[in-house]
Backbone as XML, in Angstrom:
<?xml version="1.0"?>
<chain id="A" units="angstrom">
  <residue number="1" name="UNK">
    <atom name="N" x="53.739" y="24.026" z="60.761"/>
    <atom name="CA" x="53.315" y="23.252" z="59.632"/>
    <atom name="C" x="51.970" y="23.776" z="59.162"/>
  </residue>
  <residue number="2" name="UNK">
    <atom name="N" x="51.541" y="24.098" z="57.854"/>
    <atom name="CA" x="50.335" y="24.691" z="57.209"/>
    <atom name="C" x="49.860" y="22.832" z="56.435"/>
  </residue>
  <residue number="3" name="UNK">
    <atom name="N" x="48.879" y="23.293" z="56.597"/>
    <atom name="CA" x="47.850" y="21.889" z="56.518"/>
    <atom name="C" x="46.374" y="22.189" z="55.969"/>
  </residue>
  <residue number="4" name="UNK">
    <atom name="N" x="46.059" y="22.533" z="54.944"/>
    <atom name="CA" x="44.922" y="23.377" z="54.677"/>
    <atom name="C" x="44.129" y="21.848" z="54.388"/>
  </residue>
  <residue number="5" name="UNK">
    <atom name="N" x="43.135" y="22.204" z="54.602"/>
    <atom name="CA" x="42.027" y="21.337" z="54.297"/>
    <atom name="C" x="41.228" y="21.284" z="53.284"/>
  </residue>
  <residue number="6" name="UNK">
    <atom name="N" x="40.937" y="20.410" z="52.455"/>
    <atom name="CA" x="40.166" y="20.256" z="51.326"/>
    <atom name="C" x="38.860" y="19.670" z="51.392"/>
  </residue>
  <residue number="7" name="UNK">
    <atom name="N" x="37.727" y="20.431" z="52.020"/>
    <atom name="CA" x="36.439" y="20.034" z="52.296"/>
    <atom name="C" x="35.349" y="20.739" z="51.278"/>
  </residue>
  <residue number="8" name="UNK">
    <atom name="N" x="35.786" y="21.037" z="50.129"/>
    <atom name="CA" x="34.764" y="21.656" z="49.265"/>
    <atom name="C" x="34.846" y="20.933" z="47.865"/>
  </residue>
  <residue number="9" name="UNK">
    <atom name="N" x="33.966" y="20.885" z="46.938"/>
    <atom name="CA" x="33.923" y="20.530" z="45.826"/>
    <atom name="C" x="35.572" y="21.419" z="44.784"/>
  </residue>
  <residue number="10" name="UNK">
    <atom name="N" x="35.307" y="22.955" z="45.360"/>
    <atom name="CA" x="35.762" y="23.393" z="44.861"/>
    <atom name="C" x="37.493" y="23.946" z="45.329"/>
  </residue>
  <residue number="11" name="UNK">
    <atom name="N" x="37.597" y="23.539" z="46.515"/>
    <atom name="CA" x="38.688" y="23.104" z="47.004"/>
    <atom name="C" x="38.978" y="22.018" z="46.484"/>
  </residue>
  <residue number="12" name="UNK">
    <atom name="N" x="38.496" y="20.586" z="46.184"/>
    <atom name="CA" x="39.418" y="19.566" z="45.360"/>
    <atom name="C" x="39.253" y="20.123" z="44.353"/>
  </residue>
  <residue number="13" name="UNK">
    <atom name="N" x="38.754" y="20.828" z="43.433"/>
    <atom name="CA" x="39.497" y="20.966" z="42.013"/>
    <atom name="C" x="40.166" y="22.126" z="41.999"/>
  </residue>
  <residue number="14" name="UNK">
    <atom name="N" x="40.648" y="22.181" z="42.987"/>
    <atom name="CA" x="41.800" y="23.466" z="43.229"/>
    <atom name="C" x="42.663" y="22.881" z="43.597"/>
  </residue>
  <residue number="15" name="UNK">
    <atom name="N" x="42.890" y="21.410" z="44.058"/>
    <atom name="CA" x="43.966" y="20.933" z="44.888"/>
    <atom name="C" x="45.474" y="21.234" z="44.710"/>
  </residue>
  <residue number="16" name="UNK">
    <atom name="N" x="45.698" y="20.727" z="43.512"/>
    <atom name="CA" x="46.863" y="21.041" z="42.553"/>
    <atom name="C" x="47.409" y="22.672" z="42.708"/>
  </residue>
  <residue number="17" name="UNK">
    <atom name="N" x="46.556" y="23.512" z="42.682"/>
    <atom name="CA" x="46.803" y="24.886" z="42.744"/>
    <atom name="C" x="46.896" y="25.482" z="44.704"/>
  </residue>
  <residue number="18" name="UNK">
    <atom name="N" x="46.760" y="25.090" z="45.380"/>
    <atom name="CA" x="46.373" y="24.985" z="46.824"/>
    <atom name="C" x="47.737" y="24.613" z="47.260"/>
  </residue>
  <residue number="19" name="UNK">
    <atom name="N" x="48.145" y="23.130" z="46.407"/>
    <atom name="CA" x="49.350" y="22.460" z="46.927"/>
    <atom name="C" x="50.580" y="23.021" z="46.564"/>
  </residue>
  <residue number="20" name="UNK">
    <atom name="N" x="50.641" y="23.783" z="45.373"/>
    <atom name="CA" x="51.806" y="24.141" z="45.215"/>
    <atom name="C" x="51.687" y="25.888" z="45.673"/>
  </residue>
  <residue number="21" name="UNK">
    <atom name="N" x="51.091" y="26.580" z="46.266"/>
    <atom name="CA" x="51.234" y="27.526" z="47.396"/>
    <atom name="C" x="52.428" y="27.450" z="48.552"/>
  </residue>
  <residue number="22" name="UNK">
    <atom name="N" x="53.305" y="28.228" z="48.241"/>
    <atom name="CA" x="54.262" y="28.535" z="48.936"/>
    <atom name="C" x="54.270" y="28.178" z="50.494"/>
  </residue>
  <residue number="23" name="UNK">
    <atom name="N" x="54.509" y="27.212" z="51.083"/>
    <atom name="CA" x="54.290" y="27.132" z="52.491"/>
    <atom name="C" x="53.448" y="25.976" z="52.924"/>
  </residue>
  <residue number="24" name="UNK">
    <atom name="N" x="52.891" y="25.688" z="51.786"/>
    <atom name="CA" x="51.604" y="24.582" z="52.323"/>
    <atom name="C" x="52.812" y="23.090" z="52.249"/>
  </residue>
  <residue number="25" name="UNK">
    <atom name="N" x="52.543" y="22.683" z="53.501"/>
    <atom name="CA" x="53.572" y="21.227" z="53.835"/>
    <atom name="C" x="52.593" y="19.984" z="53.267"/>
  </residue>
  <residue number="26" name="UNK">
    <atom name="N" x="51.476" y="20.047" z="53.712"/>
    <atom name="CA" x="50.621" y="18.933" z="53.420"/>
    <atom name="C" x="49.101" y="18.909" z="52.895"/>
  </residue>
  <residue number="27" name="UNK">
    <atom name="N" x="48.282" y="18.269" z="52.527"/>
    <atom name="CA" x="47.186" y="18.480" z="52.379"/>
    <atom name="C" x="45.880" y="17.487" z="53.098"/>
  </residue>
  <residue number="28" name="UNK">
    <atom name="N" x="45.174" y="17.893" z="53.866"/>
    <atom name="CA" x="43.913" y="16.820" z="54.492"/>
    <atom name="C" x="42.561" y="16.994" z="53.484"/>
  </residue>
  <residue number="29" name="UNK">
    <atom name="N" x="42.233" y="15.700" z="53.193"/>
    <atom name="CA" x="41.162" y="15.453" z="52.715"/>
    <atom name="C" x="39.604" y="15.066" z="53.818"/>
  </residue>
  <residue number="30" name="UNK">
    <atom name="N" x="38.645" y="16.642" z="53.968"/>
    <atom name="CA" x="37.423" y="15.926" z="54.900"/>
    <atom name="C" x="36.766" y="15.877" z="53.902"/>
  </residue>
  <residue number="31" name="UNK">
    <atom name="N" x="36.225" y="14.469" z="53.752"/>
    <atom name="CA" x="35.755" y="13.739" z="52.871"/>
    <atom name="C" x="33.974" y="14.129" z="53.217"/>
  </residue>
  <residue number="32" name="UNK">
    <atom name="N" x="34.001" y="14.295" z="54.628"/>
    <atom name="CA" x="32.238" y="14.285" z="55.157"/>
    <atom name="C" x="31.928" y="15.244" z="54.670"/>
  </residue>
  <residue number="33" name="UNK">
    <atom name="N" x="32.655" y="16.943" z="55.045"/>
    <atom name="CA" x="32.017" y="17.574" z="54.815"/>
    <atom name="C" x="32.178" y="18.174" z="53.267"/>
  </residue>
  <residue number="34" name="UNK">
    <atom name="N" x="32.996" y="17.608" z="52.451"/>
    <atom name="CA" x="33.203" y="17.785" z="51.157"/>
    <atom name="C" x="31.969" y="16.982" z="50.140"/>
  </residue>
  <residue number="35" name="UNK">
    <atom name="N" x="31.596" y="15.702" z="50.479"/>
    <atom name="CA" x="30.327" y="14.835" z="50.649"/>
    <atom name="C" x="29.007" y="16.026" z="50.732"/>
  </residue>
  <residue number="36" name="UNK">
    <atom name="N" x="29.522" y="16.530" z="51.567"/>
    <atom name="CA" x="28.106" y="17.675" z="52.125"/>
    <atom name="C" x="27.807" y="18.328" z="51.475"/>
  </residue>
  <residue number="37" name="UNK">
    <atom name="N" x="28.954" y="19.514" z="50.967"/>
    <atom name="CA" x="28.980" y="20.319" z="50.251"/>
    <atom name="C" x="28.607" y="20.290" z="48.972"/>
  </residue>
  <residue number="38" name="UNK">
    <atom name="N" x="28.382" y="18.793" z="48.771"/>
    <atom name="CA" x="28.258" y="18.684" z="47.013"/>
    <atom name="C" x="26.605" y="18.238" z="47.111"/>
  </residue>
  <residue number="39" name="UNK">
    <atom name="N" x="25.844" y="17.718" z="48.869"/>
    <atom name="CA" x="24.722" y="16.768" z="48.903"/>
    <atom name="C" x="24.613" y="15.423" z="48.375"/>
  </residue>
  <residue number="40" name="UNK">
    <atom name="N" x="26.126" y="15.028" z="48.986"/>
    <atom name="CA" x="25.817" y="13.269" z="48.114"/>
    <atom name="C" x="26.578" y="13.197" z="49.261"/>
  </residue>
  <residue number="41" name="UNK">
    <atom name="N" x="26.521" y="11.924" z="49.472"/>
    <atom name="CA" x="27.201" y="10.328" z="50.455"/>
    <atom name="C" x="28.242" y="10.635" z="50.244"/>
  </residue>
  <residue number="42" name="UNK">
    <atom name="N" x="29.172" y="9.917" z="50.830"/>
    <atom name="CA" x="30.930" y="10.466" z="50.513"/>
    <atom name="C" x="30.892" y="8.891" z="48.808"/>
  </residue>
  <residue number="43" name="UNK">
    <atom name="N" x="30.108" y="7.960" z="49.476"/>
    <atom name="CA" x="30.479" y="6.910" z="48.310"/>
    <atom name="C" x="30.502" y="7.057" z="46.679"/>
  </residue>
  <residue number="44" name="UNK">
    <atom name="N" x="29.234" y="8.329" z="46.928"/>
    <atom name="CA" x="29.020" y="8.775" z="45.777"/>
    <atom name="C" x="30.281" y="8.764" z="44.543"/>
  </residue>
  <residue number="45" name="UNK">
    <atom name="N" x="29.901" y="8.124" z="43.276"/>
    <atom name="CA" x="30.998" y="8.094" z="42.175"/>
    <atom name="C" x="31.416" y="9.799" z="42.285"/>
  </residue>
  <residue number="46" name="UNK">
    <atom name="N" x="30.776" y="11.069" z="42.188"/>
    <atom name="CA" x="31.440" y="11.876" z="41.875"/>
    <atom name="C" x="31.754" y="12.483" z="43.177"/>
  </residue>
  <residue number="47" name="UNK">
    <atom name="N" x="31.944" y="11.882" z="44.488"/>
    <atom name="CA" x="32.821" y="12.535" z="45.757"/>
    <atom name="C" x="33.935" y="11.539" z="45.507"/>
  </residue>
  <residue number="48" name="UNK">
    <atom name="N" x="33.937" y="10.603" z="44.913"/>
    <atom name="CA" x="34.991" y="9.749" z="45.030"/>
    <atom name="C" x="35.833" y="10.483" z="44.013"/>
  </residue>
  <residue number="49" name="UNK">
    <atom name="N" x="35.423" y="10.488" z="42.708"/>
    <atom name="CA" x="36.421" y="11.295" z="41.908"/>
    <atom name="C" x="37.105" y="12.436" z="42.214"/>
  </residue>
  <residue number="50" name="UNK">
    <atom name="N" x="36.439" y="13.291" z="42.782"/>
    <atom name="CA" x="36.529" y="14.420" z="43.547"/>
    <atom name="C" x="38.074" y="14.529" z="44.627"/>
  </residue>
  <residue number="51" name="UNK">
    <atom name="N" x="37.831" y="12.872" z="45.299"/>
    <atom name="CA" x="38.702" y="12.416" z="46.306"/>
    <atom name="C" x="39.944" y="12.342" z="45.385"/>
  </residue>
  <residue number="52" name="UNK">
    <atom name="N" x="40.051" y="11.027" z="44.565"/>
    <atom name="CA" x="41.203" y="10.585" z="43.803"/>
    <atom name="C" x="41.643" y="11.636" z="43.248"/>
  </residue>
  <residue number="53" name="UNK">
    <atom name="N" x="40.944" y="12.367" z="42.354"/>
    <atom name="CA" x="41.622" y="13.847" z="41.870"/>
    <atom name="C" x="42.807" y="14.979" z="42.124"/>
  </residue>
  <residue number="54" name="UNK">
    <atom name="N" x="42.237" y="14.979" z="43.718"/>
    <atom name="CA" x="42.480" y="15.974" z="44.528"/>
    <atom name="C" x="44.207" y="14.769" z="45.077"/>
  </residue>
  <residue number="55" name="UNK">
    <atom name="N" x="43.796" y="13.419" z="45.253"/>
    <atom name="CA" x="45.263" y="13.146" z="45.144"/>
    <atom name="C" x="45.421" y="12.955" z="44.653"/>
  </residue>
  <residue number="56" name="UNK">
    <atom name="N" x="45.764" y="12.865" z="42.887"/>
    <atom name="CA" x="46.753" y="12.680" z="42.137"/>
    <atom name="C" x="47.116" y="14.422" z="41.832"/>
  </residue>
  <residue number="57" name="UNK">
    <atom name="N" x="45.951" y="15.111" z="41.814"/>
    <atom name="CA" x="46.618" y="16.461" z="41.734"/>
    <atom name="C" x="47.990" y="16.827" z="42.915"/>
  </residue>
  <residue number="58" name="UNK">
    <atom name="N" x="47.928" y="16.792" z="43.749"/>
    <atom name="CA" x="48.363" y="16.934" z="44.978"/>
    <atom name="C" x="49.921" y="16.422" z="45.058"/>
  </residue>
  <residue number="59" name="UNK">
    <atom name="N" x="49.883" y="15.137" z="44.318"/>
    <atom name="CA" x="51.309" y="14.163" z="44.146"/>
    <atom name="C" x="52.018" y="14.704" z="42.705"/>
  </residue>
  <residue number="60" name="UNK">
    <atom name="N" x="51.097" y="15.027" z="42.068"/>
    <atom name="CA" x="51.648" y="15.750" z="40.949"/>
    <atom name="C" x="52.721" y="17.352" z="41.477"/>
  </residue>
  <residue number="61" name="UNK">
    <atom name="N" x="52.415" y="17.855" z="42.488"/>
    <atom name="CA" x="53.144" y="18.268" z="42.750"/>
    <atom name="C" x="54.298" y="18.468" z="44.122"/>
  </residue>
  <residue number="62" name="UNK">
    <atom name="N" x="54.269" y="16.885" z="44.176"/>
    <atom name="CA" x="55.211" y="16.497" z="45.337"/>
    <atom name="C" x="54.829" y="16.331" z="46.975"/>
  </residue>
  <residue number="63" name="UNK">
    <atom name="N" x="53.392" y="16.624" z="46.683"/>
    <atom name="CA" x="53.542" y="16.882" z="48.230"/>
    <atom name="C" x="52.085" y="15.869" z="48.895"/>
  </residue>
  <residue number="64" name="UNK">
    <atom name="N" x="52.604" y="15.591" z="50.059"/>
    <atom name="CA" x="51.850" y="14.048" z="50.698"/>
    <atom name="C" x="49.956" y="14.932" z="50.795"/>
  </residue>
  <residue number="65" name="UNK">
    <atom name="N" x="49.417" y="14.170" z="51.196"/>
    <atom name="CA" x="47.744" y="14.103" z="51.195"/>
    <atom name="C" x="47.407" y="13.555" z="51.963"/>
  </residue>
  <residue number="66" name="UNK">
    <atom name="N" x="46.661" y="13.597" z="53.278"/>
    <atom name="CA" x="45.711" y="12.442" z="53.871"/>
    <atom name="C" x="44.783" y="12.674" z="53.916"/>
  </residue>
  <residue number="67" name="UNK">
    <atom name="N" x="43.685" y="12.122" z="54.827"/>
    <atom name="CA" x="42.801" y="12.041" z="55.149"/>
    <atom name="C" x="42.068" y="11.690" z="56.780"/>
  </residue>
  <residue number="68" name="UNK">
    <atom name="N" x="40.830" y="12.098" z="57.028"/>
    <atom name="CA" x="40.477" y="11.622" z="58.657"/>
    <atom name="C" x="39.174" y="10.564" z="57.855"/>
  </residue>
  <residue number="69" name="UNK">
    <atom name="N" x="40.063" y="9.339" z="58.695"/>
    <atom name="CA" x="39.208" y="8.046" z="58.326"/>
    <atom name="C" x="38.837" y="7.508" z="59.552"/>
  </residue>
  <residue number="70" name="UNK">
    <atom name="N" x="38.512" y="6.810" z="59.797"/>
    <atom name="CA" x="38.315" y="6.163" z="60.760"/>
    <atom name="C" x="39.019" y="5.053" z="61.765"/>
  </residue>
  <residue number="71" name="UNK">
    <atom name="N" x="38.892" y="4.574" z="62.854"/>
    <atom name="CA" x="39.802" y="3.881" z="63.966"/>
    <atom name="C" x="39.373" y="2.368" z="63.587"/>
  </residue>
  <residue number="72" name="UNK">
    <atom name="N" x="39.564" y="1.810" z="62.380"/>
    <atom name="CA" x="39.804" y="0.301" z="61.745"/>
    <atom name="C" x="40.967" y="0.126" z="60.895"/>
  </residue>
  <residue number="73" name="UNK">
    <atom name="N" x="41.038" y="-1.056" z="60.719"/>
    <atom name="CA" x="42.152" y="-1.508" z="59.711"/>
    <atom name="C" x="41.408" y="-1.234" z="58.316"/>
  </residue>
  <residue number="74" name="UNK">
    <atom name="N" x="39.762" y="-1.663" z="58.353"/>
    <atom name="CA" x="39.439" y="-1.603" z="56.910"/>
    <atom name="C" x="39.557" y="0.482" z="56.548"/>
  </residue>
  <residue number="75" name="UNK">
    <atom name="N" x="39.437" y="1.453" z="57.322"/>
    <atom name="CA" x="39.707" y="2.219" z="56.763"/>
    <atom name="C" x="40.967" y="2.705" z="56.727"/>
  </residue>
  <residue number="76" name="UNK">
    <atom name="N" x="41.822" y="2.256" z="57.555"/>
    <atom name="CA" x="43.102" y="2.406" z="57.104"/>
    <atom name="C" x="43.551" y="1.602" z="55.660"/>
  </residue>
  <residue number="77" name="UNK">
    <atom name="N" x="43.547" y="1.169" z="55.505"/>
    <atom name="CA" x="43.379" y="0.061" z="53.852"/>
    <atom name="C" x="42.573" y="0.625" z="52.707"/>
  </residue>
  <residue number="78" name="UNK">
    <atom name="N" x="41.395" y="0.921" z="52.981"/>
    <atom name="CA" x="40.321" y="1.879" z="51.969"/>
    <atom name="C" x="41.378" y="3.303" z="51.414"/>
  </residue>
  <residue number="79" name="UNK">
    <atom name="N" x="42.140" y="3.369" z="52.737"/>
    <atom name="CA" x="42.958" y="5.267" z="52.834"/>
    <atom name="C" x="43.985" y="5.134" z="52.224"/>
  </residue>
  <residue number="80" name="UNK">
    <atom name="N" x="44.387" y="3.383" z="52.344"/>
    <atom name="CA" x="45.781" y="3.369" z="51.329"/>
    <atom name="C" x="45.710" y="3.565" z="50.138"/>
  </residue>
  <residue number="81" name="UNK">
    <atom name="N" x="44.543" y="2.289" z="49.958"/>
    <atom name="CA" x="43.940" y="2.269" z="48.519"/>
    <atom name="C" x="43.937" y="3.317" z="47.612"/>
  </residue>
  <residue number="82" name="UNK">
    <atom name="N" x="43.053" y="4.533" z="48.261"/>
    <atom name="CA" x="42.466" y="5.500" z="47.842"/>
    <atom name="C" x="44.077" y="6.385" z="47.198"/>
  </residue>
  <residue number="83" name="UNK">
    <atom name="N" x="45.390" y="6.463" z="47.932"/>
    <atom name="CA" x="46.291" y="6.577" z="47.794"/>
    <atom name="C" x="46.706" y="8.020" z="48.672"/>
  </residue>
  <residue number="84" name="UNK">
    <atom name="N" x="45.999" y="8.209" z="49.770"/>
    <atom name="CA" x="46.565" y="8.482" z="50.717"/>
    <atom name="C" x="47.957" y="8.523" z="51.669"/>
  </residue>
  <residue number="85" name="UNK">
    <atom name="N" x="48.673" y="9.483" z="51.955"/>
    <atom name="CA" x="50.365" y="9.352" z="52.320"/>
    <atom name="C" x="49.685" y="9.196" z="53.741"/>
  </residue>
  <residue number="86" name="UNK">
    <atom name="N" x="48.755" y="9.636" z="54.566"/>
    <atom name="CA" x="48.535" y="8.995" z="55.978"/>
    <atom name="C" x="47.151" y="9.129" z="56.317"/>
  </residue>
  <residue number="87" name="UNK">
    <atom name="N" x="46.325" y="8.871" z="57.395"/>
    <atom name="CA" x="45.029" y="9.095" z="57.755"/>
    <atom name="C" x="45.090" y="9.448" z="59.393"/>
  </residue>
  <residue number="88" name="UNK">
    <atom name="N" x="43.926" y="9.983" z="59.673"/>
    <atom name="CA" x="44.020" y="10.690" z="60.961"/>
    <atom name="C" x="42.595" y="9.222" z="61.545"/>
  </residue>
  <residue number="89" name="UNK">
    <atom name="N" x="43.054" y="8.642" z="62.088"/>
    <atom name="CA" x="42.279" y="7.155" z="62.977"/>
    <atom name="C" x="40.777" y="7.525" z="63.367"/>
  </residue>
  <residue number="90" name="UNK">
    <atom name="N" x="41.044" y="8.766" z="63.864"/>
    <atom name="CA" x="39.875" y="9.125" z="64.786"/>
    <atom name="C" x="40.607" y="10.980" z="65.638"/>
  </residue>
  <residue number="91" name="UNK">
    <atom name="N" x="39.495" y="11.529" z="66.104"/>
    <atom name="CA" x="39.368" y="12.499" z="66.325"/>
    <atom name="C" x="39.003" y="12.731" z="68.142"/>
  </residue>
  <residue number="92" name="UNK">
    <atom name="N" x="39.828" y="13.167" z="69.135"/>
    <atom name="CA" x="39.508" y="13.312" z="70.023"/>
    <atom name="C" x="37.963" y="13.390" z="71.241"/>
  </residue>
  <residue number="93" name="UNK">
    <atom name="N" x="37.180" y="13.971" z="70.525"/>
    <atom name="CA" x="35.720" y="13.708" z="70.567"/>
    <atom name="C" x="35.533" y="12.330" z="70.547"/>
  </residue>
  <residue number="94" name="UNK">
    <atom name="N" x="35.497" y="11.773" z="69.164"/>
    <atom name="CA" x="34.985" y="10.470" z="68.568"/>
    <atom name="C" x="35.931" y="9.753" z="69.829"/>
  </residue>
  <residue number="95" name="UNK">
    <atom name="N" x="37.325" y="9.268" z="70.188"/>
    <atom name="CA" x="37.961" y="8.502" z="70.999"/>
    <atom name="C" x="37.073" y="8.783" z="72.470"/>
  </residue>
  <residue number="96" name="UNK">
    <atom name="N" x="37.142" y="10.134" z="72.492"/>
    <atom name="CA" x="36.854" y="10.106" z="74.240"/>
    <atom name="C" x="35.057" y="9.524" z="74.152"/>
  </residue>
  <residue number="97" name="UNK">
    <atom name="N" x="34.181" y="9.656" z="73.171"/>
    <atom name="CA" x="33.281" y="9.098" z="73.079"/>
    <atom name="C" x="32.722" y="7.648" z="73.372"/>
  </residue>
  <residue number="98" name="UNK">
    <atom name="N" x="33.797" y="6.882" z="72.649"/>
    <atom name="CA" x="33.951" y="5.839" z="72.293"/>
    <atom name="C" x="34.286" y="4.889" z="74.047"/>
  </residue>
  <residue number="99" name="UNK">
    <atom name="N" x="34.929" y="5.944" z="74.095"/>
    <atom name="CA" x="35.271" y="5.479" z="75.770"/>
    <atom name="C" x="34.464" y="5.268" z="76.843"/>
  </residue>
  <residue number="100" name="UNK">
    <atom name="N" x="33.930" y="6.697" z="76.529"/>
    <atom name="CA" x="32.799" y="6.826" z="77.715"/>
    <atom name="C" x="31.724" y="6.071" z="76.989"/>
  </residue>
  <residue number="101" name="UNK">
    <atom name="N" x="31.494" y="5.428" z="76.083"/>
    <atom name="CA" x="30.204" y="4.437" z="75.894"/>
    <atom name="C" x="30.208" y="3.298" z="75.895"/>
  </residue>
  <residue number="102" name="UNK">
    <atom name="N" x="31.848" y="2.985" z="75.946"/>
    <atom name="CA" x="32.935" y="1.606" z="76.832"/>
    <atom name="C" x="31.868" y="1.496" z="78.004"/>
  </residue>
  <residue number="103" name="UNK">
    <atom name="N" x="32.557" y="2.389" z="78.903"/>
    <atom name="CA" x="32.644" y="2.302" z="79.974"/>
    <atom name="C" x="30.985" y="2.173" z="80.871"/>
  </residue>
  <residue number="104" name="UNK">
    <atom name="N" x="30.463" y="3.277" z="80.325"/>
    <atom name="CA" x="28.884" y="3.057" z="80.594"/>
    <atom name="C" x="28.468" y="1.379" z="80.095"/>
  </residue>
  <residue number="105" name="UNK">
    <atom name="N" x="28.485" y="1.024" z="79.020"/>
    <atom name="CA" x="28.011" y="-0.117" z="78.796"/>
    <atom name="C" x="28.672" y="-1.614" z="79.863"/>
  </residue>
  <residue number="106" name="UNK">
    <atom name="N" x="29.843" y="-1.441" z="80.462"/>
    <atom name="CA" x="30.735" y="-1.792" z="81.363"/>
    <atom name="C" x="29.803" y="-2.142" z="82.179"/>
  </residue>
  <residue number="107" name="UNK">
    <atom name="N" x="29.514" y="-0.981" z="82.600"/>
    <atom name="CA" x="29.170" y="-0.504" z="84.021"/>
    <atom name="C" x="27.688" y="-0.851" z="84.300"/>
  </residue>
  <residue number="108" name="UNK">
    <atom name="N" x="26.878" y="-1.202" z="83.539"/>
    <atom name="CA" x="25.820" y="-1.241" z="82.881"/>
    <atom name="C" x="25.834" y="-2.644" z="83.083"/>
  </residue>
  <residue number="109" name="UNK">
    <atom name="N" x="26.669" y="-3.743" z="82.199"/>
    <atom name="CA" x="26.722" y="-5.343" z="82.224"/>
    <atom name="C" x="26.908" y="-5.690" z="83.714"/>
  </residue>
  <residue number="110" name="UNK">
    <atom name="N" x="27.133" y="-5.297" z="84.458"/>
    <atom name="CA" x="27.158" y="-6.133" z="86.051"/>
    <atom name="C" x="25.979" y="-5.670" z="86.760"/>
  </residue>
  <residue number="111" name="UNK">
    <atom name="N" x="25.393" y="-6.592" z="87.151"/>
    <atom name="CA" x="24.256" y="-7.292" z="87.893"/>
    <atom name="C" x="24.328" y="-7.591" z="89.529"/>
  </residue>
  <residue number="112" name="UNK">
    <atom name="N" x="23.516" y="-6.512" z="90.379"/>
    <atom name="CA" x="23.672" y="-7.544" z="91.367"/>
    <atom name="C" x="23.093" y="-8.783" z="91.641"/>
  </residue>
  <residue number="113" name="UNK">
    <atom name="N" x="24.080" y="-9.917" z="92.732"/>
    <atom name="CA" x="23.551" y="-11.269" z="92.421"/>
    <atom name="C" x="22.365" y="-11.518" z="93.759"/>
  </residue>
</chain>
C-alpha cells in the first residue's frame, strides 16, 4: 500500500495531483508538521484551509484521506468533521509514553504507611 504524506504547504496544494498518481491507495494528512512548514499553529485559518482543501481535492478524485490525530473522542470527531475517511489515534512513541508516565505516576502515588 503507497500512502504518501501531505506535510507541506505545497504538498496540500498538490493534493489532487499526488492523489491521482498511479499507485497512490491513500493519502495522510501531518497536520504538525505542515503547521510548521508554513510557521503557524495547525489552528491557524490558513493551515486549516490548507487541511480542508487537500480533502476535498483528494475526494474529488476518489480516493480516502486521513489524518494522525490524537487518542480522544474529541479528536476523533474534530477528524470526522474535518472530513477525514480515518485517523491514526496515536503513534507508538506517544502510547508507549503515555504508559510509562501511567505507570511512574502509579508507582509514585503509594506511600509507605
Amino acid at each position: 500500500m503507497l500512502i504518501p504524506q501531505l506535510e507541506s504547504a505545497e504538498a496540500a496544494r498538490n493534493a489532487r495531483e499526488i492523489a491521482a498518481v498511479d499507485g497512490v491507495d491513500v493519502l495522510l494528512v501531518g497536520a504538525a508538521d505542515l503547521s510548521t512548514s508554513e510557521g503557524l499553529a495547525e489552528s491557524d485559518p490558513t493551515v486549516v484551509e490548507l487541511i480542508t482543501g487537500a480533502v476535498r481535492a483528494v475526494h474529488a478524485v476518489g480516493k480516502p484521506i486521513g489524518n494522525a490525530g490524537g487518542a480522544s473522542a474529541a479528536h476523533v470527531q474534530a477528524s470526522l468533521e474535518t472530513g477525514f475517511d480515518f485517523t491514526l489515534m496515536s503513534n507508538d512513541a506517544s502510547l508507549l509514553g503515555s504508559a510509562a508516565r501511567a505507570a511512574v505516576e502509579a508507582g509514585r502515588s503509594v506511600h509507605r504507611g
